[in-house]
N, C-alpha and C positions, 0 to 999 in steps of 0.2 A: 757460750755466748748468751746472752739476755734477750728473748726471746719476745718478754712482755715490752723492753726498748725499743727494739728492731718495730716491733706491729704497732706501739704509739706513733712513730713517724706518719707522715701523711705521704701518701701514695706516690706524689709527684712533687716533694718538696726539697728532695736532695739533688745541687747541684753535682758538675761530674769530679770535681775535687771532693767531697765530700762521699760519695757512694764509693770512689773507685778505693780509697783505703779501707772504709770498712768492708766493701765485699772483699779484699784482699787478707784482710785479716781473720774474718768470720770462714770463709772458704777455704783457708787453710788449715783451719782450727777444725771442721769438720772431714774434711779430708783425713786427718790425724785420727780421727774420732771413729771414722768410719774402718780404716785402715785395723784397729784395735779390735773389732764388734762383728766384722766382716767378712771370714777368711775367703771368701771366693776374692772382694774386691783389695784384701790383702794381697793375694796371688796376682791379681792383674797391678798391683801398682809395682810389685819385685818385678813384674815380666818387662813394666816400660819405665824400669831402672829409677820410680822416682822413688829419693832419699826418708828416709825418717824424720822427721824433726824441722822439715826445711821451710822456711817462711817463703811465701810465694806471691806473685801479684796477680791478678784477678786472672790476667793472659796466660802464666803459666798454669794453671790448675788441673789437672788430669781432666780429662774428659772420657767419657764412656762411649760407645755408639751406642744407639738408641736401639739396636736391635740387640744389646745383651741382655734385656729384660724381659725378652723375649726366650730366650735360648740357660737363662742360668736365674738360681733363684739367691735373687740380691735385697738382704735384707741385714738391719743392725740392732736388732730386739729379738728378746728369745720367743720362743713359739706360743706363750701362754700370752703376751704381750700385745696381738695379734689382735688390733681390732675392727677390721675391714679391709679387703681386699679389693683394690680398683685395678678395674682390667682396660689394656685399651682396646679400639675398635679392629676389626679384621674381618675378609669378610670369610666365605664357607673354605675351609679348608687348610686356612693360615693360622699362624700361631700368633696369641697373644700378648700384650705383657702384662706381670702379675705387681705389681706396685702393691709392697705391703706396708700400712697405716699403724701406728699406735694410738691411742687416744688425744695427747700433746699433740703430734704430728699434724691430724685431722683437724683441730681444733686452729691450729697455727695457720692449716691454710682457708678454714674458712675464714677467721678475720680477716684477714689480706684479702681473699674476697670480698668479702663484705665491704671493707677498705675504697675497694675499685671500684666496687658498684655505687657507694654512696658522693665519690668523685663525679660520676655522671648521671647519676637522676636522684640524687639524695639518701638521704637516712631514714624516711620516712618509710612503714611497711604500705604496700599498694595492689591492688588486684593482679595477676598472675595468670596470663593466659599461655598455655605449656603445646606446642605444638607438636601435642606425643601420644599417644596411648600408655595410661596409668600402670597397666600388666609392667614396662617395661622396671619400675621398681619392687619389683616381687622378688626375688632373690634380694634380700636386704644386704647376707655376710659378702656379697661377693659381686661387685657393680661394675656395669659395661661403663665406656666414656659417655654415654647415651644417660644411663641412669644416673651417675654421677655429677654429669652437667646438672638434671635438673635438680637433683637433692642439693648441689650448693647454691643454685639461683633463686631456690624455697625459700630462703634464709631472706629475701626481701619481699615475701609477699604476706598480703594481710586475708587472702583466701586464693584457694587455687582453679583453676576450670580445665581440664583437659580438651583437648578440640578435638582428639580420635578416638575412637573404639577400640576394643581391642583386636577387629579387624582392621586396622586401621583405615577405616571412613570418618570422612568429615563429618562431625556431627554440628552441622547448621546450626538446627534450631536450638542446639545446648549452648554454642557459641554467642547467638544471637540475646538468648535469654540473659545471658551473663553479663555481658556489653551493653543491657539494656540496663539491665536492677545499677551496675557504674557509670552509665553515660554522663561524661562532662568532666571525668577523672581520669586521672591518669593511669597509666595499665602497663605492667610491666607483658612484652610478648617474649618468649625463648623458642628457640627450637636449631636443630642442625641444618645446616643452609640448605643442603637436595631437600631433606626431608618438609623444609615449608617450601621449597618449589612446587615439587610433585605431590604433596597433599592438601596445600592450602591454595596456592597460587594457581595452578594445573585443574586442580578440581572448581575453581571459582570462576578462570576465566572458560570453562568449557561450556558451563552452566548460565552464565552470564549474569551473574552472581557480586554483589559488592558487601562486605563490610565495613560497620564504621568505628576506626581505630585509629581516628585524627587527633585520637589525646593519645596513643598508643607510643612504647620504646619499643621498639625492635633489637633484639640483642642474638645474634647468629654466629654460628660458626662448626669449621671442619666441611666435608663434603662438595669442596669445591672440583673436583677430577670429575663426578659425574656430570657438574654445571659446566665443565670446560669441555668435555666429550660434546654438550650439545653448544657447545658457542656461545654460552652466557653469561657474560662480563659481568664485571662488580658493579659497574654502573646499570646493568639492563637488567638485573636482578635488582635492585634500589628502585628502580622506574617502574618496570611490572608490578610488583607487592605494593608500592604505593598506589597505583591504578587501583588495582583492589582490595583495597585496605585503607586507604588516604593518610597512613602512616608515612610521618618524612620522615621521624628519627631515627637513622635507621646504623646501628652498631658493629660490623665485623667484629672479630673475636678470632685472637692465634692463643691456643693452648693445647695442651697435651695431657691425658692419664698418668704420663711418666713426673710431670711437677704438676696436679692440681692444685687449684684454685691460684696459681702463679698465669694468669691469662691475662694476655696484650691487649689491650681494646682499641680500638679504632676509633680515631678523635673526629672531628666536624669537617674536619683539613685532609682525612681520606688515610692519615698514619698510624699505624701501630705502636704503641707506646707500651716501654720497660719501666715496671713501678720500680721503688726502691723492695721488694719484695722478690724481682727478680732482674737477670739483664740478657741481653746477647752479645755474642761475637758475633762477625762473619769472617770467617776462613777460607784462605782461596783451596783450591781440591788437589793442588801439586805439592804443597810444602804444608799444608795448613796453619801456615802467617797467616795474621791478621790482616783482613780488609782495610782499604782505605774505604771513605765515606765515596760512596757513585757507584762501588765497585762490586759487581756481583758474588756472592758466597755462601759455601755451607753453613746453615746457621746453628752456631753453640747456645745453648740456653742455662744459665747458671742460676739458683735459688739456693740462700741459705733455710728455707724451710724445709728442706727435704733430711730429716731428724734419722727418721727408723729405715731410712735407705738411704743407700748411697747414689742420689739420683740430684747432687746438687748441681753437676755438671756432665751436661749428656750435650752429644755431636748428633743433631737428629740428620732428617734424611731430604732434607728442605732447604730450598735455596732463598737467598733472599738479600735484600740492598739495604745498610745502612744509611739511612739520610742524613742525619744529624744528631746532635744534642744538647739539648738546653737552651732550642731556641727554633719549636716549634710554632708557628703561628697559631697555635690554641692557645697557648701560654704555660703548657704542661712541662716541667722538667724532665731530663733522662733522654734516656736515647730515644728514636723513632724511628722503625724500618717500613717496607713496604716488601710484604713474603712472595716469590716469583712464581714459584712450583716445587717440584720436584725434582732430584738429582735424578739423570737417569735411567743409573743402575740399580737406582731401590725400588724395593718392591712396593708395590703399588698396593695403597690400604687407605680405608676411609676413614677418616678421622671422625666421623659421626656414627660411628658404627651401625653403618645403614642399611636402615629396613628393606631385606631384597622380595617382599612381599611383589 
């Protein structure tokens, strides 16, 4: 497939006739691809009897569970090939998954990042405030979802400021200083949603403490099981951080270690949005049919950028509503869901790979 095609498209401009044959064709074509390059997911496609050669549409595509990257090492590049290793979050005890990267690979989902993020606050590079302790990218060959997030969100800043230490304390006055030398501009913030509760939000309203980040994006995501442990909605999380921060803009974000830089952003309208870079199903959990639109379901995450692994089509372990498509009230094309929780019976893991500091 045409790789440099696929990433000139604009993020959100393919209707659903349009996307559903190419991701039909392109998906197939890696399937094949990977089938060749792959012998563990060789093995799993003989085991669920799907055929060699066979043209498929978007719905029938093998899907993986998300927990076999965890448990087998699934990759389609030889070992010299090898150029970063993204792991996902888990916390002490559990195992993680090993998503291995080629250089292409890497490269294919930064733009598509890059893609999504110049969709909602431009192309322009802009200050960078990271709501992390810096330590967390010291192991360069081999990056948590934690490190990973922020090395792909780097790719739109024009200087970077860390807000913790690497005990992770608020560092005030380094914050303070930074928001003063840009005041008036605009400021990309990042961080994993617990992790700017409990060390931005937590530390600021205890102190009785404000920052000012009224030119500030807020772009969050993962760790929402600890915020739901304490009863704190997407809306009371939007409302608190703005109190102290007078940030409105404020971004949700559904993505995964298992397809980086393939991450949903959350529009002004409160929905999650599938670029032409990636899509979903939802699947009901008796027959795994597809969802109608209202209807709750396990959600399938499909990406033709997943090159050097076989990770274009994984059944994660997450529930969630398809709303619509192609007829968003933001005016964004593609589908647009709104994610519930968790199945269950899955094990319980933080998608922020969060700091139990």
């Amino acid at each position: 497939m045409d790789y440099e095609l696929l990433l000139a498209i604009r993020p959100y401009s393919l209707d659903r006739s349009g996307k559903k044959k190419m991701f039909g064709e392109w998906l197939t074509e890696l399937t094949e691809y990977h089938r060749h390059n792959c012998i563990p997911y060789e093995r799993l496609l003989n085991a669920m009897d799907v055929q060699p050669d066979r043209k498929m549409e978007e719905e029938e595509i093998p899907m993986l569970p998300i927990n076999l990257f965890k448990n087998m090492e699934l990759k389609s590049i030889a070992p010299e090939r090898i150029f970063k290793i993204v792991t996902s979050s888990g916390t002490e005890g559990q195992e993680v998954s090993k998503i291995y990267l080629d250089t292409d690979t890497a490269r294919y989902q930064q733009i598509a990042l890059a893609n999504i993020g110049e969709d909602f606050w431009g192309g322009q590079r802009i200050p960078f405030l990271v709501i992390d302790s810096p330590d967390v990218l010291k192991k360069r060959e081999m990056f948590s979802a934690r490190g990973a997030g922020i090395l792909g969100f780097s790719i739109f800043s024009s200087r970077i400021c860390y807000a913790l230490d690497r005990e992770m304390r608020l560092d005030i006055d380094g914050v303070e200083a930074f928001l003063e030398q840009y005041k008036g501009k605009k400021i990309l913030v990042f961080g994993f949603t617990y992790m700017i509760w409990k060390y931005l939000y937590e530390v600021l309203a205890s102190q009785g403490k404000k920052l000012d980040l009224t030119n500030g994006i807020l772009v969050h995501g993962g760790g929402w099981k600890k915020l739901e442990n304490k009863s704190v909605s997407s809306e009371e999380f939007k409302d608190r951080i703005s109190q102290v921060t007078g940030i409105s803009r404020i971004h949700n974000y559904y993505g995964m270690a298992e397809q980086t830089g393939c991450i949903y952003m959350e529009c002004s309208c409160g929905n999650l949005h599938a670029s032409v870079y990636s899509d979903i199903i939802t699947r009901r959990p008796d027959d795994f049919s597809p969802c109608s639109y209202g209807e709750k379901g396990i959600i399938q995450v499909l990406s033709p950028l997943a090159r050097s692994y076989p990770g274009h089509s994984i059944l994660t372990e997450d529930e969630g509503i398809l709303l619509g498509e192609d007829d968003c009230p933001c005016g964004r094309l593609g589908k647009y869901f709104r994610v519930t929780g968790r199945i269950r019976q899955a094990q319980v893991r933080g998608c922020s790979d969060t700091y139990e500091g």
